[in-house]
MDAnalysis code that builds the backbone (N, CA, C; Angstrom):
import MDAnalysis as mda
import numpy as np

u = mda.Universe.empty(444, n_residues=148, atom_resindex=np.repeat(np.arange(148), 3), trajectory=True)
u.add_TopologyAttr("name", ["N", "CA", "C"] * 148)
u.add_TopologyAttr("resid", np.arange(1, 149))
u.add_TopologyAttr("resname", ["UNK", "UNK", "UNK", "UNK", "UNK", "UNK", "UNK", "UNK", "UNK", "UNK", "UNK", "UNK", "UNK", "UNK", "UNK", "UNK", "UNK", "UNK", "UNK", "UNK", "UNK", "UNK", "UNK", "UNK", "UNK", "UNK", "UNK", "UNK", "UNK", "UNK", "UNK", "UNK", "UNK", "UNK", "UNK", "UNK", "UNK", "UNK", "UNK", "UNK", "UNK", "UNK", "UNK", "UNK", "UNK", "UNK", "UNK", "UNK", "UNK", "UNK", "UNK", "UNK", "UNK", "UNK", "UNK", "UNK", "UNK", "UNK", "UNK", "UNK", "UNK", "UNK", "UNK", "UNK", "UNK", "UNK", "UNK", "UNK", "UNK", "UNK", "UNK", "UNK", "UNK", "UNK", "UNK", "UNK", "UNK", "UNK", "UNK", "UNK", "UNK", "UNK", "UNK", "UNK", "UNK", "UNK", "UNK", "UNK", "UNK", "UNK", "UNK", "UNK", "UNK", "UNK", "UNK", "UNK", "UNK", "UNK", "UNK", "UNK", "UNK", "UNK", "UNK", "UNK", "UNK", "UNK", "UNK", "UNK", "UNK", "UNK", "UNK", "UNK", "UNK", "UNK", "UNK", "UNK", "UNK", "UNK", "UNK", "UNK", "UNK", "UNK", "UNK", "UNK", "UNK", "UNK", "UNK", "UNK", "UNK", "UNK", "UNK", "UNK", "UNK", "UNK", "UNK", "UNK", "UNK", "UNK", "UNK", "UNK", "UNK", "UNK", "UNK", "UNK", "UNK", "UNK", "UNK", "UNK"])
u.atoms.positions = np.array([
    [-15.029, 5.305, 6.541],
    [-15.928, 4.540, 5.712],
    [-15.145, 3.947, 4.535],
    [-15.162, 2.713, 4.110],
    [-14.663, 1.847, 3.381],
    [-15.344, 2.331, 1.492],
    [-14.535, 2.589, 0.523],
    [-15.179, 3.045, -0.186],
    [-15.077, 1.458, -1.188],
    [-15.662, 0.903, -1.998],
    [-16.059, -0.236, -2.855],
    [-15.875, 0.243, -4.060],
    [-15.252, 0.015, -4.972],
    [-15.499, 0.824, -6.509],
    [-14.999, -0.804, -7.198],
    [-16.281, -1.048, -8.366],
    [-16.037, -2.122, -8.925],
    [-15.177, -1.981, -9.878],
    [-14.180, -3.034, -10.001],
    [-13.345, -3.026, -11.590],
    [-13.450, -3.408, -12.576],
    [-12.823, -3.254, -13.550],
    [-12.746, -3.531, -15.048],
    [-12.808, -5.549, -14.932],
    [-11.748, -5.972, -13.915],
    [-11.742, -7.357, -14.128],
    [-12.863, -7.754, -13.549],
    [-13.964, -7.261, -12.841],
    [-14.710, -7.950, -12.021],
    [-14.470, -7.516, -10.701],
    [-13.334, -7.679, -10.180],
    [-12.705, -7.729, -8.775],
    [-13.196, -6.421, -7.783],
    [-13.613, -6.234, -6.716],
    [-14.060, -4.750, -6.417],
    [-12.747, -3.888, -5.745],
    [-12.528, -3.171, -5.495],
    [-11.264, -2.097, -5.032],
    [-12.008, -1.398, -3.820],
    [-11.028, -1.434, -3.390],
    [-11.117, -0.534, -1.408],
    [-10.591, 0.340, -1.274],
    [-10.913, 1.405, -0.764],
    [-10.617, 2.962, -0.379],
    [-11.147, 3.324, 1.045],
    [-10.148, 3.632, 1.530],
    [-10.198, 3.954, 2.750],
    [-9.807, 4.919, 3.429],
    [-10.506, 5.878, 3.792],
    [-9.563, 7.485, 4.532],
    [-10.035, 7.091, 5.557],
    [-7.988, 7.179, 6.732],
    [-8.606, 7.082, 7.922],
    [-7.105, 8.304, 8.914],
    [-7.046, 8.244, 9.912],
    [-6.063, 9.091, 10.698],
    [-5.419, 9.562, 10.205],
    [-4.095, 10.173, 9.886],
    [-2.819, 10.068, 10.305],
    [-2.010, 9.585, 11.501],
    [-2.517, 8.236, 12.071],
    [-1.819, 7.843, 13.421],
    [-1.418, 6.702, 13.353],
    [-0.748, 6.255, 14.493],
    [0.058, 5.105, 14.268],
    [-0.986, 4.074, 14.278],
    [-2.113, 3.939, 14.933],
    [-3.185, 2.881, 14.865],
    [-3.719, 2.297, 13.297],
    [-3.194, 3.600, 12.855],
    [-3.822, 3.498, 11.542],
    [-3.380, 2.020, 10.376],
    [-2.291, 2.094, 11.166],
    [-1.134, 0.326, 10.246],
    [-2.079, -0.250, 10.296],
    [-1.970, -0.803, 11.855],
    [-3.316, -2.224, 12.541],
    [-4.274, -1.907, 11.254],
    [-5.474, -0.875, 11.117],
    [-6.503, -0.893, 10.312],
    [-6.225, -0.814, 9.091],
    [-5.267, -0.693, 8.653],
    [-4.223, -1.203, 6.980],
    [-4.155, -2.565, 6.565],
    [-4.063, -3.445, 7.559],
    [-2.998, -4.869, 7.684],
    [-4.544, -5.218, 7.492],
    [-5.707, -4.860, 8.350],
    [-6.882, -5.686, 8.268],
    [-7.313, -5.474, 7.179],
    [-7.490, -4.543, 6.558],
    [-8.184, -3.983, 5.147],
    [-7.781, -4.943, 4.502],
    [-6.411, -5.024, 4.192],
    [-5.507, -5.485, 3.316],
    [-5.416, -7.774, 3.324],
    [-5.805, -7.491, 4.783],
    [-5.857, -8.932, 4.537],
    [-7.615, -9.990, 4.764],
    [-7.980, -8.984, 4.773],
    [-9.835, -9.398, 4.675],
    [-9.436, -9.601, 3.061],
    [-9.629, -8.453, 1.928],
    [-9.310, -7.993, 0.860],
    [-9.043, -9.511, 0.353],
    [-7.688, -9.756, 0.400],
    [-6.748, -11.124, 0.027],
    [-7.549, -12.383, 0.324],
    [-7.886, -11.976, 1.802],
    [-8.804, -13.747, 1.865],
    [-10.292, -13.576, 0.974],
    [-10.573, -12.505, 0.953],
    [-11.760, -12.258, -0.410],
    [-11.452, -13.024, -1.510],
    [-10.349, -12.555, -1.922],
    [-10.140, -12.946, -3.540],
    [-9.481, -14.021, -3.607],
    [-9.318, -15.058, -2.319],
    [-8.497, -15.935, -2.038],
    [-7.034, -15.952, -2.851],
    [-6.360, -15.035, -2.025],
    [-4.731, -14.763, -2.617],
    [-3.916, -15.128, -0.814],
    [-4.278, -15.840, -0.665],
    [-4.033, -15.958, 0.570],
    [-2.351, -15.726, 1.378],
    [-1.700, -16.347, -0.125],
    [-0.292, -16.545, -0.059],
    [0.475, -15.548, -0.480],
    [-0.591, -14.244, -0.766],
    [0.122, -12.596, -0.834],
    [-0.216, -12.078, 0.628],
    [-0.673, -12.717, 1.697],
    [-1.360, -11.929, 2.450],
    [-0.903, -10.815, 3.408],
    [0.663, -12.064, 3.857],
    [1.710, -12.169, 4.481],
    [2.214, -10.465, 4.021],
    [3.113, -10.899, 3.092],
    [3.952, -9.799, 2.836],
    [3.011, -8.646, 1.964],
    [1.866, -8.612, 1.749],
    [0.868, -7.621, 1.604],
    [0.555, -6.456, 2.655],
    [0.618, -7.228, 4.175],
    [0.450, -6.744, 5.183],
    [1.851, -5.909, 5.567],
    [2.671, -6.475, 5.302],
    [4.206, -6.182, 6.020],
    [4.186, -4.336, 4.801],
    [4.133, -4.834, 3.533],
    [4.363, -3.794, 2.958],
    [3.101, -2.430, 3.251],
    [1.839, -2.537, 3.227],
    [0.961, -1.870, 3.115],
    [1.433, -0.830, 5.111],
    [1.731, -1.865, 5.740],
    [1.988, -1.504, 7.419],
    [3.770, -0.399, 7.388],
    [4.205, -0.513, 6.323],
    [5.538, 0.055, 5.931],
    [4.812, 1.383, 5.018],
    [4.353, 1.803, 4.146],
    [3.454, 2.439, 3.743],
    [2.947, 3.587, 4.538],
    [2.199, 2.613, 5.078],
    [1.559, 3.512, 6.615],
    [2.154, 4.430, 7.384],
    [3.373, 3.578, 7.770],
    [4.390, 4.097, 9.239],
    [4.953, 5.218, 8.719],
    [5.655, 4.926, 7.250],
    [5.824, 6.052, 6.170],
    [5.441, 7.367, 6.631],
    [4.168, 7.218, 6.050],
    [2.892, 8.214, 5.701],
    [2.792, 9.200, 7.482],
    [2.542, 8.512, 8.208],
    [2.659, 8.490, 9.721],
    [3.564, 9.981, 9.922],
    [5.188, 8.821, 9.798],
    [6.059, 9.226, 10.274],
    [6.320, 10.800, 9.600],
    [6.343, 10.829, 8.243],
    [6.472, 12.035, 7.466],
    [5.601, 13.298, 6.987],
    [4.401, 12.675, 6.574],
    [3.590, 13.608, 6.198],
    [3.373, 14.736, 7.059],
    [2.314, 15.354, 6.251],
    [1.108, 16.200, 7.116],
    [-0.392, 16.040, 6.895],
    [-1.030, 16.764, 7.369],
    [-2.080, 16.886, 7.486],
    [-2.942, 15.544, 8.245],
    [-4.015, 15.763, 8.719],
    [-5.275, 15.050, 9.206],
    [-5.352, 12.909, 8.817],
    [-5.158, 13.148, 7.831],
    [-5.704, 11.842, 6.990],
    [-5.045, 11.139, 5.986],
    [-4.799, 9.555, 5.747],
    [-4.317, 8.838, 5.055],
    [-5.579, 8.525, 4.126],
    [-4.938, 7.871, 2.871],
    [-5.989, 6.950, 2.409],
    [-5.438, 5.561, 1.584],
    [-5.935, 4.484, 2.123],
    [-5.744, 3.211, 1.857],
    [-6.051, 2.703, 0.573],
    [-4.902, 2.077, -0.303],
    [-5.880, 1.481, -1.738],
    [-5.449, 0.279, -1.689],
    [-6.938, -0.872, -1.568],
    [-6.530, -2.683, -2.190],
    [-6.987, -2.552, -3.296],
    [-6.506, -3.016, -4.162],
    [-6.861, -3.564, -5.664],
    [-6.637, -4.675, -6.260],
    [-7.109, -5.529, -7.205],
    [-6.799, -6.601, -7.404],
    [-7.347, -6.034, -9.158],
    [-5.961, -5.657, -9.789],
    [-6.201, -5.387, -11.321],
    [-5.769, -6.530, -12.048],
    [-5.533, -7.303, -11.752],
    [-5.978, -8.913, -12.373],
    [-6.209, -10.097, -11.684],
    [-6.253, -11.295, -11.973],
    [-6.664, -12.505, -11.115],
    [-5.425, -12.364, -10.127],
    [-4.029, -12.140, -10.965],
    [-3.219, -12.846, -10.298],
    [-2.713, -11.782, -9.759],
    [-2.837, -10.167, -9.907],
    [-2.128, -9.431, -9.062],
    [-2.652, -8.646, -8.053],
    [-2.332, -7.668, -7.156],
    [-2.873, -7.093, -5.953],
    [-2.259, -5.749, -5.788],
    [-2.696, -4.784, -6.074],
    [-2.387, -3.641, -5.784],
    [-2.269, -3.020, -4.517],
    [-1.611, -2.075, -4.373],
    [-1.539, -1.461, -2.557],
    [-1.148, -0.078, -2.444],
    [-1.614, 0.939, -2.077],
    [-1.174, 2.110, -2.629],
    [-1.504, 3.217, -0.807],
    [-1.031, 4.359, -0.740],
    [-1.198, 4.707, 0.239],
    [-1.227, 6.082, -0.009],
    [-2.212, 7.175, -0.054],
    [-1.917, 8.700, -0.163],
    [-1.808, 9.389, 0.877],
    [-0.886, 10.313, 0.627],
    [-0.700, 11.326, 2.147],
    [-0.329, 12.544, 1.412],
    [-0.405, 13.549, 2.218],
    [-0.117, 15.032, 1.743],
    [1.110, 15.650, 1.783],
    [2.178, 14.763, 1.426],
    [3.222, 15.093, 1.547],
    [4.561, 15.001, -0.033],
    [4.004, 15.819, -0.482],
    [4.538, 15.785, -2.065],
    [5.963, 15.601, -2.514],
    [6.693, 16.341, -1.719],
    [8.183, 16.144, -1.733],
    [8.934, 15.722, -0.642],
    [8.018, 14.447, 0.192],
    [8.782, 13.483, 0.879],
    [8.592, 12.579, 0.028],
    [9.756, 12.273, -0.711],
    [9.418, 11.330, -1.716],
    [10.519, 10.011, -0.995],
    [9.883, 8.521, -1.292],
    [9.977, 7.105, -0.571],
    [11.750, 7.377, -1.361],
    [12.595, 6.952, -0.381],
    [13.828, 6.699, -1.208],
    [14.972, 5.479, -0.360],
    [15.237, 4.878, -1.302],
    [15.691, 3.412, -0.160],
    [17.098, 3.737, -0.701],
    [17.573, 3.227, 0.696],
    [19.021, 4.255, 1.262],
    [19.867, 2.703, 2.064],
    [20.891, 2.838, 2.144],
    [21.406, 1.851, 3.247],
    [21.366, 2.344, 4.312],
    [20.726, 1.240, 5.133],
    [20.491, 1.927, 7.402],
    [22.132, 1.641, 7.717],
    [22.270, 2.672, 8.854],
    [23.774, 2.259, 9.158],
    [23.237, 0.624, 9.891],
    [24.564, 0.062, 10.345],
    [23.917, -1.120, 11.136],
    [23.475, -1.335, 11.814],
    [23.739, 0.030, 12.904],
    [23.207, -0.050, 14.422],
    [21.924, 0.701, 14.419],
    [21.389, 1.204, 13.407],
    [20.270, 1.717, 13.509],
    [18.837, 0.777, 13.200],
    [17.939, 1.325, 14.230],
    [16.966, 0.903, 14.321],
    [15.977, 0.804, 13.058],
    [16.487, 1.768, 12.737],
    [14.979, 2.218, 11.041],
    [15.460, 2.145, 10.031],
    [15.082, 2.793, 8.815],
    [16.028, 2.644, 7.752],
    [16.102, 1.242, 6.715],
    [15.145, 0.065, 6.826],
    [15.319, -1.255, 6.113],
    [13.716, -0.931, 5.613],
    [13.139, -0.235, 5.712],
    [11.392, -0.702, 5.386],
    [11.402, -0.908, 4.150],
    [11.568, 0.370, 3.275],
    [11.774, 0.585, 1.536],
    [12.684, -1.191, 0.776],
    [13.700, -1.358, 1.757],
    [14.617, -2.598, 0.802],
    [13.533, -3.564, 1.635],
    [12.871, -4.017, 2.323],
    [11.865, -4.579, 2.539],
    [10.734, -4.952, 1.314],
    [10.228, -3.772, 1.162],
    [9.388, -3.612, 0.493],
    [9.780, -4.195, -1.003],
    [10.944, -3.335, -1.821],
    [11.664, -3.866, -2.355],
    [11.762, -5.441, -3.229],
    [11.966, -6.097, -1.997],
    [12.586, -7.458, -1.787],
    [10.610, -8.639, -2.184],
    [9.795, -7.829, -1.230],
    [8.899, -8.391, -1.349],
    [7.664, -8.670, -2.408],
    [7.751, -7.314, -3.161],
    [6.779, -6.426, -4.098],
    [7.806, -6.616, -5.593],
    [6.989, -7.089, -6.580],
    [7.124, -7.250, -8.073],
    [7.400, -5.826, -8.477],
    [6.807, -4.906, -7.782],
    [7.164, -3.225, -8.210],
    [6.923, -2.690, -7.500],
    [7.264, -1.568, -7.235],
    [6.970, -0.316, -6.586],
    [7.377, 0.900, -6.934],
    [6.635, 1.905, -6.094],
    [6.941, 3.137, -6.605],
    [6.335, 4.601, -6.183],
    [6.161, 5.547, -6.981],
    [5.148, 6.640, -6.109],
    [4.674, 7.636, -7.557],
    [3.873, 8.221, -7.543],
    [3.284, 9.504, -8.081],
    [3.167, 10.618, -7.123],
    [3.205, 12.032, -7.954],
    [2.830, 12.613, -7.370],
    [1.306, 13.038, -7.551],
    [0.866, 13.508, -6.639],
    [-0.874, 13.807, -7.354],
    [-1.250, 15.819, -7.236],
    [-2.034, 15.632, -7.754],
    [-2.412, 17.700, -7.790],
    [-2.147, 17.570, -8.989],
    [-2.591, 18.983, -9.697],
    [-2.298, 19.692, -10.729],
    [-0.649, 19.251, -11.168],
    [-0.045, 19.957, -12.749],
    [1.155, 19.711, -12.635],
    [2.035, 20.886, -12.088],
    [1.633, 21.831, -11.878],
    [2.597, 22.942, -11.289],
    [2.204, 23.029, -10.062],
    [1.148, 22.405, -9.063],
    [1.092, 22.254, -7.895],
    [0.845, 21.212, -7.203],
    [1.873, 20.571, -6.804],
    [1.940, 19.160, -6.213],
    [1.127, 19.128, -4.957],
    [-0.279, 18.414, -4.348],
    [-0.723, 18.639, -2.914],
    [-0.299, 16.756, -2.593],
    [0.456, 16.126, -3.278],
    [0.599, 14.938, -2.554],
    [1.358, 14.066, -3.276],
    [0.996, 12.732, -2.842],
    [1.429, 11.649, -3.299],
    [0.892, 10.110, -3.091],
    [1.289, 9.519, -4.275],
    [0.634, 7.989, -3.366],
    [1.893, 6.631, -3.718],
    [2.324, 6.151, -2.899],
    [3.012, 5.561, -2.853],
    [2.553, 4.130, -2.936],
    [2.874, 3.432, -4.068],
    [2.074, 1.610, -3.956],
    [3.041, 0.896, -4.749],
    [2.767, -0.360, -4.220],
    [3.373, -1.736, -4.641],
    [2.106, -2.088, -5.624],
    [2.971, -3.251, -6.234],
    [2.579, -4.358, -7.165],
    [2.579, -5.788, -6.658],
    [2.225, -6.906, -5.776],
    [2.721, -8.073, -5.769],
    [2.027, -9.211, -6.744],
    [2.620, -9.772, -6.945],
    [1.677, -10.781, -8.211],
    [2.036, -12.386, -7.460],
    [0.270, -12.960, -7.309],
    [0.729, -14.077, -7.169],
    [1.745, -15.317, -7.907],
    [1.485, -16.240, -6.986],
    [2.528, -18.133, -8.025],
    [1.104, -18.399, -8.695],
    [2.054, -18.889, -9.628],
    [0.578, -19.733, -10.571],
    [-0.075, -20.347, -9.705],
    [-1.924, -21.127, -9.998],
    [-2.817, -21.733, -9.423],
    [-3.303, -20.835, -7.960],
    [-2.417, -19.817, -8.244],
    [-3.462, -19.167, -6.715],
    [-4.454, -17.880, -7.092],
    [-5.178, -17.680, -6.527],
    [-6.475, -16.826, -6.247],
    [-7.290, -17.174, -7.505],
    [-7.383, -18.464, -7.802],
    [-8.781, -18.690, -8.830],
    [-9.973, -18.700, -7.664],
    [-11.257, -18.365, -8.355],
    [-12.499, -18.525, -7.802],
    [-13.072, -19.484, -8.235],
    [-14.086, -20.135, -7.429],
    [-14.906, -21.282, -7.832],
    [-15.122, -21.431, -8.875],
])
């Protein structure tokens, strides 16, 4: 179930707990780009998807437990939040050089490359870590995502 929580700018925010499985990207990329054509940011949509689907595979590949949870946000006109929680506190995101011949290993300098910021928290109490959430920042070019 898609959770709605209105914001401070107006803009509403999406929450989403869904698998821990690989299907789970696909239903990331859609969240994430319904979201964008909402707020008409159209020209974040692209690499919104690429990062939020990197996120995911992340979360996927490392964690534990049952369930992810998805965050779109749009904490100003011009920017877009993206955030991803999983139960995995001290797999913390760390961008590394892939050897060449390897298959994996580029997502993080991806992300990187695409996203105005990024980064992670941990979440729980402070002497007991039960997680983390890992999110980007992308900010649109001027003249994009005004509303009527």
């Amino acid at each position: 179930m898609t959770v709605v929580r209105p914001r401070r700018t107006g803009h509403p925010g999406y929450n989403l707990t869904l698998p821990r499985e690989p299907r789970t990207a696909a239903e990331a990329r859609h969240l994430t780009h319904v979201s964008l054509s909402a707020w008409t940011l159209d020209d974040l949509a692209d690499p919104a998807e690429l990062v939020i689907s990197e996120f995911v595979t992340n979360a996927v590949r490392h964690a534990r437990g049952p369930s992810v949870r998805i965050i779109v946000e749009r904490p100003a006109d011009n920017q877009v939040y993206l955030g991803v929680v999983d139960r995995a506190p001290n797999d913390l995101p760390r961008q590394q050089e892939p050897d060449t011949g390897a298959a994996r290993g580029r997502g993080l300098m991806m992300v990187d490359a695409l996203t105005d910021q990024w980064g992670y928290d941990r979440l729980g109490p402070a002497t007991r870590f039960w997680g983390k959430r890992v999110w980007a920042v992308l900010v649109a070019k001027a003249n994009t995502g005004r509303m009527g």
